[in-house]
PATOR-668685 format. One record per residue (C-alpha): residue number from 1; residue in three letters; x, y, z. Coordinates in steps of 0.001 Angstrom, whole numbers, plus 500000, padded with zeros to 6 digits. Example, Ala and Ser with C-alpha at 12.3 -4.5 7.8 and 13.67 -1.06 7.14 Angstrom:
   resi   resn       c1       c2       c3
      1    ALA   512300   495500   507800
      2    SER   513670   498940   507140
! end
This chain:
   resi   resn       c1       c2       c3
      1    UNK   688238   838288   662646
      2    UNK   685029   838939   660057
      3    UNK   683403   836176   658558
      4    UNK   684781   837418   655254
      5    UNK   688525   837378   656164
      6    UNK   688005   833715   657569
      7    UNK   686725   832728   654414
      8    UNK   689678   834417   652309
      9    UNK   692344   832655   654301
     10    UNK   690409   829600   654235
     11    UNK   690386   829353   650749
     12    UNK   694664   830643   650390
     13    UNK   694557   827202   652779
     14    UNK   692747   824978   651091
     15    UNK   693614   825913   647750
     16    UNK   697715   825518   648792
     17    UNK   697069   822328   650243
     18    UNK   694437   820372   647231
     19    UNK   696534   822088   644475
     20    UNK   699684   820870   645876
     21    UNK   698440   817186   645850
     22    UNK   698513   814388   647821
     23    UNK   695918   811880   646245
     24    UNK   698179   808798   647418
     25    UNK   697137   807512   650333
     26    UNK   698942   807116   653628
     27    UNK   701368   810021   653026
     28    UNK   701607   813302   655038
     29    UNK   703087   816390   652532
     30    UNK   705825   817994   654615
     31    UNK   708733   819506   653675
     32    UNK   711681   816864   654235
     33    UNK   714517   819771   655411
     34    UNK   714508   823193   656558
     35    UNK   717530   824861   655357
     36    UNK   717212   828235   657098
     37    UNK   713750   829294   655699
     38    UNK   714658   833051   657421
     39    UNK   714894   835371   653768
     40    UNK   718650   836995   653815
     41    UNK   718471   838113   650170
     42    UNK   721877   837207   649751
     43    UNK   723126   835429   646664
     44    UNK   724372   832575   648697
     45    UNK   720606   832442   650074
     46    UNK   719304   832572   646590
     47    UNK   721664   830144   645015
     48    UNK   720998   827500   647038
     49    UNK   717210   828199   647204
     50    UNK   717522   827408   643042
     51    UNK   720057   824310   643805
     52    UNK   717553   822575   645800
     53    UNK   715055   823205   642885
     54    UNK   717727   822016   640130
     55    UNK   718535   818908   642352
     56    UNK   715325   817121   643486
     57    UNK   713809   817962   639900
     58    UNK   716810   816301   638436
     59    UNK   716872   813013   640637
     60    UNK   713167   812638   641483
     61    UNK   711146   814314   638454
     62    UNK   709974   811312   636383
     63    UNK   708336   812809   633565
     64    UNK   712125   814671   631080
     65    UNK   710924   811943   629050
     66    UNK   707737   813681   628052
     67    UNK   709769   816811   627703
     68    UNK   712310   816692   625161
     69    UNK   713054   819777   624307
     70    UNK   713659   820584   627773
     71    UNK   717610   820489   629035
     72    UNK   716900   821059   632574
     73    UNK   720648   821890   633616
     74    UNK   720867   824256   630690
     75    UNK   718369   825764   631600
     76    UNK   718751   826178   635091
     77    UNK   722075   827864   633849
     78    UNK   720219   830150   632073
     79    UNK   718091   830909   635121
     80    UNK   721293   831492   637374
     81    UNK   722160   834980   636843
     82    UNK   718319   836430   636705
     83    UNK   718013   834487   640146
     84    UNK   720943   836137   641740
     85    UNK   719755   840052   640476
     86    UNK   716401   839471   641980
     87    UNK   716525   842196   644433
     88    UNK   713007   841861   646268
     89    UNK   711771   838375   647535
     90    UNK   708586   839130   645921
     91    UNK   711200   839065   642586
     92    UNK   713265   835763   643603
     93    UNK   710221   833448   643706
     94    UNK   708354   835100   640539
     95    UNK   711916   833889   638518
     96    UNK   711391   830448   640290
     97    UNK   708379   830350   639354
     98    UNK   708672   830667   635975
     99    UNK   711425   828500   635988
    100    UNK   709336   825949   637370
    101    UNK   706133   826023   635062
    102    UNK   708607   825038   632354
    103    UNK   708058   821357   633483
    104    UNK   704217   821402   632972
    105    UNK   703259   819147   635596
    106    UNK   700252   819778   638014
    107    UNK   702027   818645   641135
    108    UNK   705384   820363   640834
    109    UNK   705227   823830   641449
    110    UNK   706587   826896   643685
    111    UNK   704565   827687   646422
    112    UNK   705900   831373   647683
    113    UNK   705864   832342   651519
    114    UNK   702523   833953   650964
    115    UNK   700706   830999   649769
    116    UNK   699274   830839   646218
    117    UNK   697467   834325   646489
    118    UNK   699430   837212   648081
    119    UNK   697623   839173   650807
    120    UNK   695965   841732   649759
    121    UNK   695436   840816   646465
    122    UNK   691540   840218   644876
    123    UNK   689387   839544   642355
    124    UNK   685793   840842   640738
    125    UNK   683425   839225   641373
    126    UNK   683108   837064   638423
    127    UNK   684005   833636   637425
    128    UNK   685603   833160   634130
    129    UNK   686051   829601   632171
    130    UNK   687663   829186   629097
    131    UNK   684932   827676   626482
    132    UNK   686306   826512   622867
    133    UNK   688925   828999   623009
    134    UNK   686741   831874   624495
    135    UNK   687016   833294   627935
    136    UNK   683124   833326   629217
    137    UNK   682025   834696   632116
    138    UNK   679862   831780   633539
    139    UNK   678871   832994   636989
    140    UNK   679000   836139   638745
    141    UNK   678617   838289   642196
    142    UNK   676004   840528   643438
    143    UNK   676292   844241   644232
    144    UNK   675580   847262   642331
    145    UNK   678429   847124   639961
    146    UNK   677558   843628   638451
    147    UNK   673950   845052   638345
    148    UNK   674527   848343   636689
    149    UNK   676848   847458   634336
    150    UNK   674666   844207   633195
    151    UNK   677149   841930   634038
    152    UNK   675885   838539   633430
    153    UNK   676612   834576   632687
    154    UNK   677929   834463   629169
    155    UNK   679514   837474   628307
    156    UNK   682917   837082   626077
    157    UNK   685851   838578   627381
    158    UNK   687956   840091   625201
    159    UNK   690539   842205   626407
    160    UNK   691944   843141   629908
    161    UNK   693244   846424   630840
    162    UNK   694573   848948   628122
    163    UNK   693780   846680   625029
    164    UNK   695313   843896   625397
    165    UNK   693863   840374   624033
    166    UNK   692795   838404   627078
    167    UNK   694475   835074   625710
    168    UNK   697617   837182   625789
    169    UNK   697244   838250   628994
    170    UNK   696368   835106   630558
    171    UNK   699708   833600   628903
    172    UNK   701485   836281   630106
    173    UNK   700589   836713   633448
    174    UNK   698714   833500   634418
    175    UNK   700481   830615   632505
    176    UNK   704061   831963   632117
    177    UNK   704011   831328   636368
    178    UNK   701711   828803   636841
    179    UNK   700708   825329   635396
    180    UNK   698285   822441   635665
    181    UNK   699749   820383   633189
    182    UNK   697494   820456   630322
    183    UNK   695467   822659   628397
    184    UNK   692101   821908   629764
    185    UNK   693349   821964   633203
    186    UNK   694938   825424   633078
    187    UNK   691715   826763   631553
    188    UNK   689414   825581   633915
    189    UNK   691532   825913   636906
    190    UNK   693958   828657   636410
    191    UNK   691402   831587   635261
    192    UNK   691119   832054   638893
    193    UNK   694523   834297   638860
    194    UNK   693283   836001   635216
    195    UNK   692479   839486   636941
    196    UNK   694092   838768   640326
    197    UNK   695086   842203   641607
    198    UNK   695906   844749   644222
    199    UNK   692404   844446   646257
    200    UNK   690207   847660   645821
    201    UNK   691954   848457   642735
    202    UNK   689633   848110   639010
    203    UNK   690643   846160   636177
    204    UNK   689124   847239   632629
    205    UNK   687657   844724   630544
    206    UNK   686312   844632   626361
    207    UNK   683416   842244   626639
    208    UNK   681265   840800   623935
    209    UNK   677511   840138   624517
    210    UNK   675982   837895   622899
    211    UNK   674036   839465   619950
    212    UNK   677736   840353   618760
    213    UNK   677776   843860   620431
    214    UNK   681249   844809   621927
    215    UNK   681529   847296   625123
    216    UNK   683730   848537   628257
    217    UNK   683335   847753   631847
    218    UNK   685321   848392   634712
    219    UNK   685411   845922   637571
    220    UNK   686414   846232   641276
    221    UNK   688953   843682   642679
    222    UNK   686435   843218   645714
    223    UNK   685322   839112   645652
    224    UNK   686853   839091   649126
    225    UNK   687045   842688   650557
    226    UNK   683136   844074   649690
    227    UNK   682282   843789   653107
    228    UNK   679608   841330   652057
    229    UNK   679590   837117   651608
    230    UNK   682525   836181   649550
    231    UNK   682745   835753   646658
    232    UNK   684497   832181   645362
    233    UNK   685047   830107   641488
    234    UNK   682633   827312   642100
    235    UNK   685664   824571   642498
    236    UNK   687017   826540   645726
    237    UNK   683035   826442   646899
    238    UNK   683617   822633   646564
    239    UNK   686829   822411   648368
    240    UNK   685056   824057   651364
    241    UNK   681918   822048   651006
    242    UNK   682185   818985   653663
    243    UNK   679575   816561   652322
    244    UNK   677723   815133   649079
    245    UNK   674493   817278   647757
    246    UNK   671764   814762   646428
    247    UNK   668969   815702   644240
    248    UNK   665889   813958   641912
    249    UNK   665553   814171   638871
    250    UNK   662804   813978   636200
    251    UNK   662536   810172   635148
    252    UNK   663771   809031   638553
    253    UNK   667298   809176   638084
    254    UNK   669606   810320   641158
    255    UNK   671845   812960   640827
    256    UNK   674987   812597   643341
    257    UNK   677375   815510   643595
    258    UNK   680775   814604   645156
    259    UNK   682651   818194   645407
    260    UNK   686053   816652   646980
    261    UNK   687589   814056   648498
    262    UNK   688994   815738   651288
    263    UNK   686567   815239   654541
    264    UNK   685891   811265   655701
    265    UNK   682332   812877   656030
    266    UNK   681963   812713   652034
    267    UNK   682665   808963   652550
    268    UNK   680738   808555   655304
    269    UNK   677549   810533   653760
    270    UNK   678056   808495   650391
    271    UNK   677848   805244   652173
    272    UNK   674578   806315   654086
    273    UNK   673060   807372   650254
    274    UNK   673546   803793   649280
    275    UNK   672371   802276   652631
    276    UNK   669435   803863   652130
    277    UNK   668940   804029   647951
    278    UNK   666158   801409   646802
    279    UNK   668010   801057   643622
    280    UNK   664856   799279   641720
    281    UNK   662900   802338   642104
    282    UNK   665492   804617   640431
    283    UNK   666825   804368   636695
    284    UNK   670173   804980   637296
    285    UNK   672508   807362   638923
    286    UNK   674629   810062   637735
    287    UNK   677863   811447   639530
    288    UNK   678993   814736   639079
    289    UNK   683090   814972   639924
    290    UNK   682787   818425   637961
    291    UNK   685624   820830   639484
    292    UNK   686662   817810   641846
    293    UNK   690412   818789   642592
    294    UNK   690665   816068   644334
    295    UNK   691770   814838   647975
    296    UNK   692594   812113   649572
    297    UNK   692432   808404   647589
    298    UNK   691656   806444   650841
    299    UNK   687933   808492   651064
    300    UNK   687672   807853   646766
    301    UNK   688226   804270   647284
    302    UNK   685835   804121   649868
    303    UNK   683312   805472   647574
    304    UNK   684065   803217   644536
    305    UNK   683874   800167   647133
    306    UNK   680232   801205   647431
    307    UNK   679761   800581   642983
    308    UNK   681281   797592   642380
    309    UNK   680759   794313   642262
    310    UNK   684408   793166   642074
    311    UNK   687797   794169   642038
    312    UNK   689101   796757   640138
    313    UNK   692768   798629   639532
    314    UNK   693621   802019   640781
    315    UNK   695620   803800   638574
    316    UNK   699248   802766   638229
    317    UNK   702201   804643   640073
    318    UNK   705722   804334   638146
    319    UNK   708839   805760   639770
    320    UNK   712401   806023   639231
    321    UNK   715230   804286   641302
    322    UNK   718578   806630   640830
    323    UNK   721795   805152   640858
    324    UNK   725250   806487   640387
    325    UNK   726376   803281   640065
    326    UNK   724371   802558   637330
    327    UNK   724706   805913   635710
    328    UNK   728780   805391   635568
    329    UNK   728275   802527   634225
    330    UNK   726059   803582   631475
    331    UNK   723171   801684   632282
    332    UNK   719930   802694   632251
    333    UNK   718189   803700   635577
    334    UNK   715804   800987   637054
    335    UNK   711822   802134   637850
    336    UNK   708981   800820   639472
    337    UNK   705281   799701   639200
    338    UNK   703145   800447   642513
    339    UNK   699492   798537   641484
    340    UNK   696928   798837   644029
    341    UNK   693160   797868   643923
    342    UNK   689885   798328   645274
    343    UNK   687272   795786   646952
    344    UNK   683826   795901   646810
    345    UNK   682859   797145   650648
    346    UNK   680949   794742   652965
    347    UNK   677583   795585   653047
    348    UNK   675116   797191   650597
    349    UNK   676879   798058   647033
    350    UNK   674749   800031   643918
    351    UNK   675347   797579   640962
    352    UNK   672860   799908   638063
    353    UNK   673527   802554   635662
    354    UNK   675852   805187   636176
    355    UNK   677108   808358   634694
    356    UNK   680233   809922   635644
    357    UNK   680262   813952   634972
    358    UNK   683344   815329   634014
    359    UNK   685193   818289   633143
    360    UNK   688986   820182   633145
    361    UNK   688374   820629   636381
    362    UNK   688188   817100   637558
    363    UNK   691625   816277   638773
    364    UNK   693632   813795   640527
    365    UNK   692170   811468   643107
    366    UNK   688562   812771   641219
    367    UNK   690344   810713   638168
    368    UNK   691104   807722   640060
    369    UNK   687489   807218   640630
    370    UNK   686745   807410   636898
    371    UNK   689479   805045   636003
    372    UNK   688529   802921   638865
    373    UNK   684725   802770   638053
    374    UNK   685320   802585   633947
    375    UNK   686591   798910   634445
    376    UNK   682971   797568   635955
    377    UNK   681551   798190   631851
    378    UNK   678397   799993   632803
    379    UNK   679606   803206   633304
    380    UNK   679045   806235   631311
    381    UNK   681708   809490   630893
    382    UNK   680325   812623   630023
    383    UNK   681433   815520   629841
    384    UNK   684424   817489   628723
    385    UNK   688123   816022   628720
    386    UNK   689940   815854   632544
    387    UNK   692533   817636   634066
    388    UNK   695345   814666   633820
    389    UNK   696559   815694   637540
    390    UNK   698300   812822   639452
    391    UNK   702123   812844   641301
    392    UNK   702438   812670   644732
    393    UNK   705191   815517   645827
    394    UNK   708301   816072   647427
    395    UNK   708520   819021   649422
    396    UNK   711585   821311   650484
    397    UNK   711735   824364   652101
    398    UNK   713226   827527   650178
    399    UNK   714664   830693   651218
    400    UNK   711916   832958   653203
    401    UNK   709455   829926   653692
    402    UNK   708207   829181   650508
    403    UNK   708014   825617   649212
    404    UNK   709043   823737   646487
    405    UNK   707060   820260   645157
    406    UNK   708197   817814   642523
    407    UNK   706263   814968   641343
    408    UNK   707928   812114   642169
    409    UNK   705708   809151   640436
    410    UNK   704231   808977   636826
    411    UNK   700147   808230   636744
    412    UNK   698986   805874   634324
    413    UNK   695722   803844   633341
    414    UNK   695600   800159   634878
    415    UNK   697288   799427   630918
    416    UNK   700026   801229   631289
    417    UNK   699295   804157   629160
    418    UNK   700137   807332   629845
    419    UNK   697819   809416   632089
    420    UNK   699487   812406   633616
    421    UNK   699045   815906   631242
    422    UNK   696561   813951   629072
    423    UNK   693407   813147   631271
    424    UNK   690430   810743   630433
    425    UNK   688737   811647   627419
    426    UNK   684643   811007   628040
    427    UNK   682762   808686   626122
    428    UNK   680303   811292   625390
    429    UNK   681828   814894   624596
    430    UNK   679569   817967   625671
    431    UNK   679981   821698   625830
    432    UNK   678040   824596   627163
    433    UNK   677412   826959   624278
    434    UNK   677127   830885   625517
    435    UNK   673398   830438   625020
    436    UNK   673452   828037   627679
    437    UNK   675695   829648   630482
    438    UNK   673488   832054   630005
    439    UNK   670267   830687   630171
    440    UNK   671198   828828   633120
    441    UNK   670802   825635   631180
    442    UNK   672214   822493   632654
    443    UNK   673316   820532   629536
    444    UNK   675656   818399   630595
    445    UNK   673463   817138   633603
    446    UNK   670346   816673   630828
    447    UNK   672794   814632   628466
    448    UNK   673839   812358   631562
    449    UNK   669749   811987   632584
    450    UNK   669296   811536   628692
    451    UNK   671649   808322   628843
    452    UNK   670335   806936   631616
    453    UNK   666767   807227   630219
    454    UNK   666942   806774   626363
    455    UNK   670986   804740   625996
    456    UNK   671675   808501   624446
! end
């Protein structure tokens, strides 16, 4: 097996797993049945693949009160007859999927038997982020292509294939199947399926430089199959990434980036940094959880033990208790608070200024560390609004092998408001202009430094 094809199913792994969710701690995801996973393609099959979607979503999805126009059992009627005349399996879970990106939550979704990316499918080799409303290019690839057709950071897209708007075709093909929950998490997250294709094949693209002048490219689908180093959005870089990267910077301020909170070595590596950090001779650190999808809450805990001083509240986790009972009788179903907090650690903590980088990216456990570290008062959020990503799933098995997840808890700040689909808002608001991406500039990493240095 090639270097290259270990990375590619590395990342259809690790992307399946991180943007399925687990972020509470102590849980293993597994599917809780197996009700013949072998595909039959007959209607029985596919009825009861979209009856064990219509029934845990209607007894364990906590969040139809943040959808009101949404009549789940209508509209799993309505579903019914376009799930029994899909012919292909490749058709039966694109139907469930769209049926199931009509509850807008990050950690319910279809997962088909072919993982989030089908084989055989690519991408150029470009990254694309959506910037007030544009769709930038912000990073790209090497090879002759990207070099002769002056592909660089910054470029506006404006339409994919034969003329249509890219907005259009990102609803259409990206959004109409898959969700994050919110709009800034489905725009920094999602763009990664926007020119998904057939590997090998080209995809034609209407850019926009930036002195205003408009032209055509044509792109190869090859970020995996060039024969060369991947390559890979800069959040999947971070889910393979296994440890923290430190750096100095001007006016003595450390610069920590935490790219997951998958591997105990992130933990481990974070703890050592303090250990060994003489905080009087720096003026404050700055965090970057920047296209943090998240991980596992034990190893974000153990970090935020290591930057306070005292307690502080994790995020709250409110679920539902069904009854029939209680439904008969008209009564309204009973729920439940989980509150959990975190100590400081024994043994050397970092106490100074801090500045917490953020962006639509930063989901999920990468929240809990910003809600967690907000309460010590000395903290500073900058950045761009989060993802809102929290919900521990419940996972069954549907026909073929595919899986389906359903949130079964609703995330909220230690005060009880609402959390999931909204995200943390940062106390300081900044955003790349095209001028920037392009220039390479780090603004939102100079605005955190700026803080630190001048309160600003």
């Amino acid at each position: 097996m090639s270097a290259t094809t270990r990375y590619a199913l590395g990342f259809l792994l690790v992307f399946l797993v991180v943007t399925t969710g687990f972020a509470s701690p102590g849980f293993a995801e597994e599917p809780t049945k197996d009700d013949g996973a072998k595909w039959t393609g007959t209607v029985e099959q596919k009825v009861w693949g979209l009856m064990t979607i219509w029934a845990e979503t209607k007894y364990a999805f906590p969040h139809f009160d943040k959808r009101p126009g949404l009549d789940w059992d209508a509209t799993v009627q309505q579903y019914l007859p376009r799930v029994i005349a899909a012919e292909t399996m490749d058709d039966y879970y694109l139907v469930l999927q769209e049926l199931v990106a009509l509850l807008k939550h990050s950690h319910t979704r279809i997962t088909p038997p072919w993982g989030h990316f089908k084989p055989g499918f690519d991408l150029p080799q470009i990254e694309v982020n959506v910037l007030d409303g544009r769709f930038i290019i912000t990073r790209v690839g090497g090879g002759d292509e990207i070099e002769t057709q002056s592909i660089r950071p910054g470029l506006e897209i404006l339409e994919v294939g034969e003329g249509i708007p890219v907005r259009d075709y990102f609803d259409d093909n990206v959004l109409k199947y898959h969700t994050q929950g919110s709009q800034q998490g489905d725009e920094a997250i999602l763009t990664v399926y926007l020119l998904f294709g057939p590997a090998g094949d080209t995809v034609d693209l209407q850019i926009r430089e930036l002195d205003g002048n408009v032209r055509d490219v044509t792109l190869t689908r090859n970020a995996f199959s060039s024969g060369g180093p991947p390559f890979m959005y800069r959040f999947v870089e971070k889910l393979f990434a296994e440890t923290i990267e430190t750096r100095m910077l001007d006016g003595d301020v450390l610069y920590v980036s935490i790219p997951n909170f998958e591997h105990a070595r992130i933990e481990e590596d974070f703890r050592a940094l303090i250990d060994t950090t003489d905080a009087a001779a720096i003026k404050g650190m700055i965090i970057d959880v920047r296209s943090n999808l998240g991980g596992n809450s034990t190893v974000t805990k153990g970090i935020v033990s290591c930057l306070i001083e005292g307690m502080v509240d994790s995020p709250l986790m409110r679920y539902r208790h069904y009854s029939a009972a209680e439904e008969a009788w008209g009564h309204e179903q009973k729920w439940s608070i989980d509150h959990s907090t975190v100590a400081p650690r024994d043994g050397k903590t970092y106490l100074g200024p801090l500045v917490l980088l953020v962006d639509g990216g930063t989901n999920s456990s990468a929240e809990d560390l910003v809600i967690e570290l907000q309460q010590t008062g000395r903290v500073r959020v900058v950045g761009t609004q989060t993802c809102g990503g929290a919900g521990h799933g419940l996972v069954s098995t549907l026909p073929g092998g595919g899986q389906f997840s359903v949130s079964t808890f609703e995330a909220l700040f230690p005060d009880k408001r609402d959390f999931a689909g909204i995200g943390i808002r940062p106390d300081v608001e900044v955003y790349p202009s095209r001028e920037d991406i392009y220039s390479g500039r780090e603004v939102v990493v100079e605005r955190g430094r700026s803080i630190l240095l001048n309160g600003k």
